[in-house]
N, C-alpha and C positions, 0 to 999 in steps of 0.2 A: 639563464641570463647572467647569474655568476658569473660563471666561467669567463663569459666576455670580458670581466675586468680582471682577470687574472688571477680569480678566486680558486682556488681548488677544491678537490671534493672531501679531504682532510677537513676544513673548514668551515664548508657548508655545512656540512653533518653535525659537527658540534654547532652551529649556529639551530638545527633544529631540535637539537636534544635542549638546546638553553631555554628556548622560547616554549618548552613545553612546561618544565620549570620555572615559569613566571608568568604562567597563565592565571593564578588566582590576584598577581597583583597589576597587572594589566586589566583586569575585572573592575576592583577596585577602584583604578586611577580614570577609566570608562563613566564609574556613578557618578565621581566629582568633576569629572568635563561636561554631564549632562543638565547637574544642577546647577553650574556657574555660567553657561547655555541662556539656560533660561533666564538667569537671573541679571543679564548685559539684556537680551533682548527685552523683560521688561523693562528698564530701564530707558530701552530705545521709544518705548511705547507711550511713556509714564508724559517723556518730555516729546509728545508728538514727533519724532524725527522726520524733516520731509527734504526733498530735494535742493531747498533753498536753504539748508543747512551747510551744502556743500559749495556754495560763492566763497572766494575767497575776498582779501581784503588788504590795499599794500598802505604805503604809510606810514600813517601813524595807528589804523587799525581801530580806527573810533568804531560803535554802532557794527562791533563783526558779532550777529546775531548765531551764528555756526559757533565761532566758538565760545560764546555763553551756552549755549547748549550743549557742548564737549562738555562743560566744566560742571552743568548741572549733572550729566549723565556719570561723570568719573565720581563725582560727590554721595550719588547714588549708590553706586557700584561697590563704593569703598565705605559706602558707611558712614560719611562725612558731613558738616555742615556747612563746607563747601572744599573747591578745588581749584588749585592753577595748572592749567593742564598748557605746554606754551614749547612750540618750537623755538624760542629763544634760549631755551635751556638745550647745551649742549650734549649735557651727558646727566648719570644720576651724579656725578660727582662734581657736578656744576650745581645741580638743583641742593644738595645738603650742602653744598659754602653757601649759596642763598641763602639758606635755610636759618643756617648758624648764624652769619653775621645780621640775618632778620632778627632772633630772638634773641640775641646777647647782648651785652652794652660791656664798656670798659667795667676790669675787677669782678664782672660774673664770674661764677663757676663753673665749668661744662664739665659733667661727670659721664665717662661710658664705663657701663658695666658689665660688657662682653668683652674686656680686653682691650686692645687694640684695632682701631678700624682698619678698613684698607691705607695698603698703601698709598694709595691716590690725597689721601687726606693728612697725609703725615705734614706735608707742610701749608696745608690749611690749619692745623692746628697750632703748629710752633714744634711738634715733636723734631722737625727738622726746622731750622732756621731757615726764616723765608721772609722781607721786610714787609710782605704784606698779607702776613697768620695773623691769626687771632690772636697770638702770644702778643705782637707786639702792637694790639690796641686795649691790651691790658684785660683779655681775657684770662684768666687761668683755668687748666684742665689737668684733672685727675683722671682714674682709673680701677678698676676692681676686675682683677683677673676673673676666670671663670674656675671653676674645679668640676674635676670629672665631668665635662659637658653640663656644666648647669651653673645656674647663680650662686652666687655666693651669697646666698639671703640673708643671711644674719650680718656680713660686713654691710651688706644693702643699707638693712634696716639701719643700721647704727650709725652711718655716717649720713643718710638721707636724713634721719631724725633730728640731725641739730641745726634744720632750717635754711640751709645758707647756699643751697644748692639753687642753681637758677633753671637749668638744664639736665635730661637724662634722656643718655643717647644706649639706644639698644639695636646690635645690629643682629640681624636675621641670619645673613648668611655666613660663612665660613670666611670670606673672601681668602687670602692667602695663605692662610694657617689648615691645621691638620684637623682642630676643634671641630665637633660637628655642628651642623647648624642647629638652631632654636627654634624647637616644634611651638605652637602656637598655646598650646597647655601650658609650656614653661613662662610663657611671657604672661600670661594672663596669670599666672602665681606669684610672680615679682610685680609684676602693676599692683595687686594685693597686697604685696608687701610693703609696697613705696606709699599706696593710698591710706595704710593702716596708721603712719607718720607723718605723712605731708600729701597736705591737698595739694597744694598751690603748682609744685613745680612741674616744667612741662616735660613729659614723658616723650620722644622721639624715640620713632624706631626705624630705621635705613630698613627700607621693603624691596630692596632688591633681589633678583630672582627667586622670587616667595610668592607675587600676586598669583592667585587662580590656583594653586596646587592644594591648599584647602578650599573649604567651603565658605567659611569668615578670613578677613582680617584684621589686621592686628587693631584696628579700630570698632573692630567687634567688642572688643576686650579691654578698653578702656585708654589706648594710649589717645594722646593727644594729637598730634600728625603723625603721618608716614609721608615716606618721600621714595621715589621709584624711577626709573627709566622705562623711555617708550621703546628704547633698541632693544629692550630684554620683554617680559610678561606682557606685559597689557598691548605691547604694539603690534603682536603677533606676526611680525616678519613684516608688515607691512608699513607701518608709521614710518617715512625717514628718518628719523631725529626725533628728538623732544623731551623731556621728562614732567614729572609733575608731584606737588607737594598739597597735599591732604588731610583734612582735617577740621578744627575750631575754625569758624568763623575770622576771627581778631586774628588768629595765626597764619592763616592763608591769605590774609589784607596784608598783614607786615611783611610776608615774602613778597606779596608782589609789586609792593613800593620799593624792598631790597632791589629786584628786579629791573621794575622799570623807574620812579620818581616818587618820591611822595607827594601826595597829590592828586596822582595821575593813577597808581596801583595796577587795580585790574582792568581799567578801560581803554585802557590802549593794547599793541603786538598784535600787528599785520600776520595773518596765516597764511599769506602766499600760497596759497591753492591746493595745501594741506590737510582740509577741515576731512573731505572723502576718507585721503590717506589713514586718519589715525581713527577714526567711525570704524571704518570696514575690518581695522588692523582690529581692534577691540574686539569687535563680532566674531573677529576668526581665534581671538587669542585663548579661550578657552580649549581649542581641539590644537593648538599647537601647542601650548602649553604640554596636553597631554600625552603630545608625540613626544615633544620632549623630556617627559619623565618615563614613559617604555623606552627611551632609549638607552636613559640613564641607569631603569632597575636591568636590562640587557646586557648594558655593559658593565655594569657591578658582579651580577651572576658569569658572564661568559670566564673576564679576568681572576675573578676568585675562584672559579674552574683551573683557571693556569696558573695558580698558585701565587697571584700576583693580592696586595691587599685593599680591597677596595671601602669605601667610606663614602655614604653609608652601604651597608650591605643589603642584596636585593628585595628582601624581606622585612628591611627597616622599616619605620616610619617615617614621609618625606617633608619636608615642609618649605624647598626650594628646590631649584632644578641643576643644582652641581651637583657630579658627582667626582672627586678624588682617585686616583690610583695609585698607587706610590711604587715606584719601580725601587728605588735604592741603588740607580744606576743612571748614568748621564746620557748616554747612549741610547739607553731604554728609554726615557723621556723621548728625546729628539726624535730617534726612530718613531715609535705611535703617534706623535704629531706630525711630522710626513707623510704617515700613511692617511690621519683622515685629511689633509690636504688634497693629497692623491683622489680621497672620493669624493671631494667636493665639485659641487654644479659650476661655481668658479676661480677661476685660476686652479684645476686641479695641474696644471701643469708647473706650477711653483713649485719649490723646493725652499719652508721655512726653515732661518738656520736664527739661532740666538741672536740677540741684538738688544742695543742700549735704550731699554721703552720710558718716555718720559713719563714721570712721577712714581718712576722704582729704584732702587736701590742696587738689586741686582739683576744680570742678564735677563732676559724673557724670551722663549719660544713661543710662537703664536701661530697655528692653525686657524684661518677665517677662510673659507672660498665662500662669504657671503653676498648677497644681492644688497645690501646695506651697513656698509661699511662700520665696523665695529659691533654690530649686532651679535648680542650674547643670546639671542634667544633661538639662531640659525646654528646650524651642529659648527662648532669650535671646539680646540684644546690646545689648553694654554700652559704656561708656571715657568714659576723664576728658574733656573739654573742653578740651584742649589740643595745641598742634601737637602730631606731627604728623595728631592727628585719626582717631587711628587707632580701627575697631571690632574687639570682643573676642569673639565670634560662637560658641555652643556649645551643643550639645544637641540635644534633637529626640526624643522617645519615639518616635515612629514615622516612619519616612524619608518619608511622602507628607505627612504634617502640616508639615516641617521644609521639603518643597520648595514646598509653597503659601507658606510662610513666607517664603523667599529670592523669591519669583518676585513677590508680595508688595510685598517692599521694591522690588525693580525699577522697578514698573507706576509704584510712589512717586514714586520719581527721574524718570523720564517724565511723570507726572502733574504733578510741580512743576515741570518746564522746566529740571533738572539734566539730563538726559540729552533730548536734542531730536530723537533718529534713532536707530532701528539697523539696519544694512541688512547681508547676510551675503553676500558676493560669493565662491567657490573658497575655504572653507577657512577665509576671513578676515572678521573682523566688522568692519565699518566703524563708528565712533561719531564721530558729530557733535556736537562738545559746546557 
């Protein structure tokens, strides 16, 4: 069936040598789909789920008994003592400005301690002047780089200890930078380290493309909320839209008066005939979740085969569902995201080319042939236009769609004269470039 897309037998062939070489962690990422399986479906159990869960509700969205029950079952799931689970969040980067300007007031502190967040939030914050950041309702935010992929605990410690902190935002995944993401071990080291100094402050951690790839999360381990999108993990291909913020009681009431009124909080937002949508998408999100990390240790192993540098590398440990490639070349970028364009279910007949993506900085190339549009959790590859050139590769509903998709880009690279050879001699791939 290759062949039919143009695949050759050059590339087949290393696509089976790869997949033999990542059969113990494909094992692996199988035990953690089974137990996060079960662990949604009791859930579903726990809060009787029955078909009158599935009425929608337009409005004002009073008495929508579906989605009290979304919110008890996401509360569950994540560990929480409760959740806003609400298609009126448009993105995860809607639900964390929610989030912020629910917990902050004028002259806070918002300290993160991964660095710099996404792009998207540069001018929520004030990093970039914006007249309606946090900067200019008199929040202030600071920073503590990371060193050698980890925290800086002892700057932690020191600057969390003198009390004045209001907020502490920890982000999970890598978003635009080269840093790797933050395994669950490490966060739960630094929550020990902030807890050893200051109760009080709230610990936030942006849970984006993290849900379901371990066993706990980060609410396992003591943070305070986490905050997530339903177009990535938990929606499993399936949720349209949505996101959701998680956690303390009192904290998941102030987002949703941010949201909707004070007053009003969590009892209102109409689900317009969503409630099925984002249930089933949940249900399914576990074994897509874990298409989407064979995709990612596949496409780690295959590219580090051709010499290209992948992060993390196939035999890491994962604890979100990007994976990095760094070509070191512009061409090289844009070329592999045409190609998994090319094997997308749809619009493979596009051709992405760089463009000015709001709330970046620089250029951005974007492969989606998704069924839901912006969906990070359906196989994508994406990244700015700028050294080091690196791609941002994620997703995959189904591990055999995500590996015609990687194999795809390949035949790409070959096809245009970036890659001119591959020849496999004992073990070792040769590339002639």
């Amino acid at each position: 069936m290759y062949k039919q897309f143009g695949i050759n037998e050059e590339v087949i062939e290393l696509a089976h040598k790869t997949e033999e070489q990542v059969k113990e962690q494909f094992k692996k990422i199988e035990e953690v789909c089974e137990y996060n399986s079960l662990k949604i479906l009791s859930a579903f159990q726990k809060y009787n789920l029955s078909e009158m869960h599935f009425n929608s509700t337009t409005g004002y969205g009073y008495s929508d008994v579906g989605r009290e029950t979304i919110e008890k079952i996401f509360a569950e799931v994540l560990n929480t003592e409760d959740s806003l689970v609400r298609g009126q969040f448009i993105s995860g980067t809607h639900a964390l400005t929610v989030a912020l300007f629910a917990f902050l007031r004028p002259n806070d502190i918002f300290l993160s301690i991964s660095g710099k967040p996404y792009d998207t939030l540069d001018e929520v914050i004030g990093i970039v002047d914006n007249p309606s950041s946090l900067k200019s309702y008199g929040v202030k935010y600071e920073q503590i780089d990371m060193i050698e992929n980890d925290f800086d605990y002892e700057k932690v410690k020191e600057r969390v200890s003198k009390n004045d902190i209001k907020l502490i935002e920890i982000q999970r995944s890598r978003g635009y930078s080269l840093r790797d993401s933050i395994t669950l071990d490490k966060i739960q080291k630094v929550i020990k380290t902030i807890r050893e100094v200051n109760e009080k402050v709230i610990i936030m951690v942006d849970n984006c493309y993290g849900e379901l790839v371990e066993k706990i999360e980060p609410t396992d381990l003591g943070a305070d909320v986490i905050v997530g999108s339903l177009i990535k993990n938990l929606g499993g291909g399936i949720a349209p839209n949505g996101a959701y913020i998680a956690g303390k009681k009192e904290l998941v009431e102030l987002a949703a008066e941010r949201l909707t009124s004070p007053g009003l909080g969590k009892e209102v937002g109409p689900t317009l005939g969503m409630n099925k949508q984002i249930l089933q998408g949940l249900f399914f999100a576990p074994h897509v979740v874990a298409s989407s990390l064979k995709t990612a240790v596949f496409a780690s192993k295959l590219l580090e085969n051709l010499g290209y540098i992948a992060n993390p590398k196939f035999d890491q440990k994962r604890t979100d569902i990007v994976q990095t490639i760094t070509f070191g070349d512009k061409q090289k970028l844009i070329k592999f995201c045409q190609g998994i364009q090319m094997g997308s279910p749809i619009d493979s007949n596009s051709i992405p080319e760089p463009w000015d993506m709001p709330g970046y900085t620089d250029q951005v190339i974007m492969a989606a042939g998704a069924f839901v549009q912006g969906s990070s959790i359906e196989l994508s590859a994406d990244g700015p236009v700028k050294p080091p050139y690196a791609v941002y590769f994620q997703g995959g509903l189904t591990w055999y769609h995500a590996k015609l998709g990687i194999l795809k880009s390949l035949q790409q690279l070959l096809d245009d004269g970036v890659l001119k050879n591959l020849r496999w001699h004992e073990k070792q791939l040769m590339v002639n470039w």
